[in-house]
C-alpha positions as CSV (number, residue, x, y, z in Angstrom):
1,X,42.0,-23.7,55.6
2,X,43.2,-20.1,56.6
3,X,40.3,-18.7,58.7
4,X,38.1,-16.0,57.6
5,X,39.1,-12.2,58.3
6,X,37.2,-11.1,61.5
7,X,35.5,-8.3,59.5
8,X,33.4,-10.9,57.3
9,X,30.6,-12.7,59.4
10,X,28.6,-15.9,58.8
11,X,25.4,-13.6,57.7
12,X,27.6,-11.7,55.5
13,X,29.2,-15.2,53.6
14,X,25.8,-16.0,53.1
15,X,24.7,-12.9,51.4
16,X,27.6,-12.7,49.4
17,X,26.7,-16.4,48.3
18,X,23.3,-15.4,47.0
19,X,24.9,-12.8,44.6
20,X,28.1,-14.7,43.7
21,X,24.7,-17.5,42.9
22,X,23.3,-14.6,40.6
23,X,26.3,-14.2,39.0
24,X,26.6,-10.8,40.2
25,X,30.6,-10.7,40.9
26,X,33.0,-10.6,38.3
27,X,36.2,-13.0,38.7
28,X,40.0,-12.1,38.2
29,X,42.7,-14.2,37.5
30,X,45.6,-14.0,39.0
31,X,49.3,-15.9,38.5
32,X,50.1,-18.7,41.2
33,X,51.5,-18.2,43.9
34,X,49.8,-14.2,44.2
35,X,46.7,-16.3,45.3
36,X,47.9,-18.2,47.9
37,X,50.2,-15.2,49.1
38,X,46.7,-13.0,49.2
39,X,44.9,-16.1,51.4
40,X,48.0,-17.1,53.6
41,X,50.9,-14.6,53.9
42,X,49.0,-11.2,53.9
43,X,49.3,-10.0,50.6
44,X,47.3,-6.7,50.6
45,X,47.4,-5.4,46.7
46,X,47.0,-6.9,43.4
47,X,49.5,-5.0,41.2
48,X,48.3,-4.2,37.5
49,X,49.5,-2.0,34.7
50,X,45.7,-0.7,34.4
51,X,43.5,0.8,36.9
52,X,40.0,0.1,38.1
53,X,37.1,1.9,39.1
54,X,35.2,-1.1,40.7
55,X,35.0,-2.0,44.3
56,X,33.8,-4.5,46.3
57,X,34.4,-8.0,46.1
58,X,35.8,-10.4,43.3
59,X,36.1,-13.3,42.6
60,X,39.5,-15.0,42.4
61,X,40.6,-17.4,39.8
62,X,44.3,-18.9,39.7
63,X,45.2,-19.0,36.2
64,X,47.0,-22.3,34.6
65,X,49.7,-20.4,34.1
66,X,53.0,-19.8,36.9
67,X,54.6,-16.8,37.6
68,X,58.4,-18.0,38.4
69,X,58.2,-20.4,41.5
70,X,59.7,-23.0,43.4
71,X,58.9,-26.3,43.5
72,X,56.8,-26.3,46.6
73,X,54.5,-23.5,44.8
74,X,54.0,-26.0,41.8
75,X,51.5,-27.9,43.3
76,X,49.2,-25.0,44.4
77,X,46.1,-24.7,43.0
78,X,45.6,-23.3,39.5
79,X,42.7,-23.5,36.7
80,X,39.5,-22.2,38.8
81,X,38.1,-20.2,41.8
82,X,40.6,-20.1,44.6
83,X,39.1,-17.8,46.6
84,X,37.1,-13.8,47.4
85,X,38.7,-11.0,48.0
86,X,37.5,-7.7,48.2
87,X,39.0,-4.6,46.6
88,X,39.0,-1.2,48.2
89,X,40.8,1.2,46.4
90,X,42.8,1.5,43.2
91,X,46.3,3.2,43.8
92,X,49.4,4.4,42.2
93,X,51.3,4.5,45.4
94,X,51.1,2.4,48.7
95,X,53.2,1.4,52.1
96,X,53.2,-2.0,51.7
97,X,56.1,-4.4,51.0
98,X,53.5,-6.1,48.1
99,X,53.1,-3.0,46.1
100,X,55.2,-2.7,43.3
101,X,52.8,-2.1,39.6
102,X,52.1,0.9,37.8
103,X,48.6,0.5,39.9
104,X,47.9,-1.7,43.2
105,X,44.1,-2.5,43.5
106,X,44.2,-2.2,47.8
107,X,42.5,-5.8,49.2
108,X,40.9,-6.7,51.8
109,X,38.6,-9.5,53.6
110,X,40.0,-11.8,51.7
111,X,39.6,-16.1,51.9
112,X,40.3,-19.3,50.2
113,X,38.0,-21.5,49.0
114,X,39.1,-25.2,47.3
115,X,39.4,-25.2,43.8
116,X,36.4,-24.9,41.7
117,X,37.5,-25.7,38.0
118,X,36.8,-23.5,35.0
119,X,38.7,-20.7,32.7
120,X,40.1,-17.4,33.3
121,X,39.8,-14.8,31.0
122,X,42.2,-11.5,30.8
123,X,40.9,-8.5,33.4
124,X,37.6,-8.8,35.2
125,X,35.6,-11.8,33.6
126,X,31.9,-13.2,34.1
127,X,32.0,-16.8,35.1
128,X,29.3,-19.4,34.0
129,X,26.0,-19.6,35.9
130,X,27.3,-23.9,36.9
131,X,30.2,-22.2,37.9
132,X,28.5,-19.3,40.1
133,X,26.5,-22.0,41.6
134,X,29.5,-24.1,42.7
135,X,31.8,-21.0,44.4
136,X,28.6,-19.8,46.2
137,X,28.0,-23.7,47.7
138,X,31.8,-23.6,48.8
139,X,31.0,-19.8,50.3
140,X,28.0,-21.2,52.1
141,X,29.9,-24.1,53.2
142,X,32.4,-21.5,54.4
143,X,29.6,-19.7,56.4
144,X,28.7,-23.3,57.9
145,X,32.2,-23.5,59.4
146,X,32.2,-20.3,60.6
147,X,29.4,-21.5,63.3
148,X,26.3,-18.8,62.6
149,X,26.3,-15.1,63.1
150,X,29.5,-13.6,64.7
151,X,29.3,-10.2,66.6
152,X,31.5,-7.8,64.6
C-alpha cells in the first residue's frame, strides 16, 4: 500500500476518521484506472465538465464501470471506497500533464484504502452510515500503520 503523503499525520487520519464516522464527507466516483493513477502514479486533478465550490477532503469511490484500459488495469478495484483525497482548488487551467477537462478539481494528500463495497452515485454523493463506519475503521487502521503522531 502506497504510503501516506507526508503532509497528513497519524493525529490528522484519526480526526478525519471521526467525521468520515459522522458521515460528514461526501464521496466521488471516479472511472478505473483515475483512482489508482491518483494513489500511485501522481495524478494531481480530477477533470470534470462542471465545477465545484467545495474543498477539503472526499471520499473516493471507483465506479463499476471502466474507462478504456488494458488488461492489467481490469482487475483494479472498482464498486466502493478506494481511497481520500483532498481537493484544493477548482480550475479551468493547470500545468500538469493530468489536466485536460473543461474544469480540473486540483488534489492533494491523497491515499488508498482497500476496497470497501457499496454504490456510487453521479457527482458528490452521501454514503450510508454502515458504510461511513467501515472507510473510517480502514482510515484508523491507516493511522495505526502510520506508527502515532508524526512531526510535520
Amino acid at each position: 500500500m502506497a504510503d501516506l503523503p507526508s503532509t497528513v499525520s497519524g493525529p490528522d487520519l484519526l480526526r478525519l476518521a471521526d467525521r468520515v464516522a459522522a458521515c460528514q464527507i461526501k464521496a466521488l466516483s471516479i472511472k478505473q484506472p483515475w483512482p489508482n493513477r491518483i494513489f500511485h502514479d501522481g495524478k494531481d486533478v480530477e477533470n470534470r465538465d462542471w465545477p465545484t465550490k467545495g474543498r477539503g477532503w472526499f471520499i473516493v469511490h471507483a465506479g463499476v464501470s471502466k474507462s478504456e484500459c488494458c488488461e492489467a488495469e481490469a482487475a483494479l478495484p472498482r464498486g466502493g471506497v478506494v481511497g481520500m483525497a483532498r481537493i484544493t482548488d477548482c480550475v479551468t487551467e493547470m500545468d500538469s500533464d493530468w489536466f485536460r477537462g473543461r474544469y480540473g478539481f486540483v488534489l492533494r494528500d491523497a491515499f488508498p484504502l482497500p476496497l470497501v463495497a457499496c454504490k456510487g452515485a453521479l457527482g458528490f454523493f452521501r454514503l450510508p452510515p454502515e458504510t461511513c463506519a467501515a472507510v473510517a475503521n480502514e482510515i484508523r487502521a491507516r493511522a495505526a500503520q502510520a506508527g502515532g503522531p508524526r512531526d510535520g
